[in-house]
N, C-alpha and C positions, 0 to 999 in steps of 0.2 A: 504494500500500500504506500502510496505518493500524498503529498501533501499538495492542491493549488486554490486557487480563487477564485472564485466563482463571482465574484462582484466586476462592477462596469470598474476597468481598466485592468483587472486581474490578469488571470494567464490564460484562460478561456476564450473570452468572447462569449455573447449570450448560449446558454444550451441547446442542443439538437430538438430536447421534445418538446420546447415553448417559445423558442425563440427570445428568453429574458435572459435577464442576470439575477444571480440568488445569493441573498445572504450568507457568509462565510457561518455564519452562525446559526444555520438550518442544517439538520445531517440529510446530508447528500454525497451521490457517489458519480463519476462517469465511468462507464465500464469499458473497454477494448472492443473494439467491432466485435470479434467469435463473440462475445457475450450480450452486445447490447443490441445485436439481430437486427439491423434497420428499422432501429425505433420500435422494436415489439417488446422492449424491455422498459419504456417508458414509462416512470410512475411505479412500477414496482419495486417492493420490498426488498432489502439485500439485508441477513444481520452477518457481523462483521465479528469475529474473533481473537480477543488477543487477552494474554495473560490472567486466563479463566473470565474474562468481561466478553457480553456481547451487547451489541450495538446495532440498531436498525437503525437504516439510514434509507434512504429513496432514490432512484435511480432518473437521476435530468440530464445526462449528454454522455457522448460517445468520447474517448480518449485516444489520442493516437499514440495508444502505449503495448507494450507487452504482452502476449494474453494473458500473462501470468500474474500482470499487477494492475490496478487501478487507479484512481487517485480519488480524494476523499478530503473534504473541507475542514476547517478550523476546525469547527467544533465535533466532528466526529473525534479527531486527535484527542482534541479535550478531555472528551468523553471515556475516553481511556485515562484518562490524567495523566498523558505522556508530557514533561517539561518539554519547553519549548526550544532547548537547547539539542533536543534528542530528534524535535521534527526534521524529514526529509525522507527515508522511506522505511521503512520494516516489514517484516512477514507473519502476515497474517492469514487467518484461515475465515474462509468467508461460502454465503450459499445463496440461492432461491432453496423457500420450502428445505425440504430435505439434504439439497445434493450440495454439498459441500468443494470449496478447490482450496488451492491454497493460490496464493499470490501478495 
């Protein structure tokens, strides 16, 4: 998992499934094309895994990353109470529903 910004001037540019910009402070995720299906992944549920915490976050734009990793806003990190000297990427285990990857 990556860290970027989802706000107007961030790393993004507005999201694939609304055409906006979102609050760093909303959990959200964008997922790597293999996962984020052209947009058939919009708006769904992703919980996110790390150091026995899970985290639901929602799924607003496509990343041109890795299939392996995602990226994932302020406040999902937060939400782990990862310090902010530690932000930039880790490995985490994440799913729809059941099926689990890691990335």
């Amino acid at each position: 998992m990556m860290i970027s910004n989802f706000e107007k001037g961030g790393d993004n540019g507005r999201a694939e499934c609304d055409s906006k910009y979102h609050s760093n402070e909303s959990l959200i995720v964008s997922l790597p094309t293999i996962y984020y299906q052209h947009g058939l992944r919009c708006n769904d549920d992703v919980t996110i895994f790390y150091n026995n915490i899970g985290v639901s976050a929602i799924v607003i734009d496509e990343c041109d990353c890795p299939q392996d990793t995602f990226v994932a806003s302020q406040a999902v990190w937060e939400a782990f109470k990862i310090p902010k000297s530690a932000w930039g990427e880790i490995e985490v285990s994440w799913g729809f529903s059941e099926r689990l990857v890691s990335g």
